[in-house]
C-alpha positions, 0 to 999 in steps of 0.5 A: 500500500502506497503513503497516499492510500495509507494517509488516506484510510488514516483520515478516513478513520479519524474523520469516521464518526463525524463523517456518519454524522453528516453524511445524510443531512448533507443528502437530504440538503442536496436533495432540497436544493436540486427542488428548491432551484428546479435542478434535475442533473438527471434530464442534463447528465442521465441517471449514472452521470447524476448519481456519480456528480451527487456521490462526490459532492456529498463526499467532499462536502462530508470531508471538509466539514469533518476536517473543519470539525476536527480542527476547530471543535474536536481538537481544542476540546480534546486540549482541555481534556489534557489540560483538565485530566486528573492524574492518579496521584491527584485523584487520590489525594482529592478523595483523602481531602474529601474524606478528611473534610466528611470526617472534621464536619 
């Protein structure tokens, strides 16, 4: 497998969830805008040429908005959770204060 396919099946799994997750409203909002402006590729293109055209845009217009996701709200939130995550050692001791304090109360 060459480095484009692997780096491709890479951002093909990061991107996985969020990719389920707008794959079909994406449709749906093709399918809206074909009616609302009275396009039909199918009369223009024919029925394979119009499904191919529909397959790629829902597919790139899937990808970027997963990149931009990634980007601006799954990796500043996945920043916090470094900054924010508790250690061993602190949850221990927040657990012993917490006790001590029930205890002196």
């Amino acid at each position: 497998m060459d480095d484009a396919a692997a780096f491709a099946l890479l951002l093909s799994g990061q991107l996985s969830y969020c990719l389920y997750l707008v794959h079909l409203s994406l449709s749906d909002g093709y399918e809206y805008l074909l009616r609302r402006y009275d396009l039909s590729p199918i009369r223009v293109l024919g029925a394979p040429s119009a499904f191919l055209l529909r397959a790629i845009v829902i597919v790139v217009a899937s990808f970027a908005i997963a990149l931009l996701s990634r980007k601006y709200l799954e990796g500043p939130c996945l920043a916090l959770k470094d900054r924010y995550a508790a250690t061993a050692d602190t949850r221990g001791k927040d657990q012993e204060n917490r006790q001590s304090y029930s205890l002196t109360t």
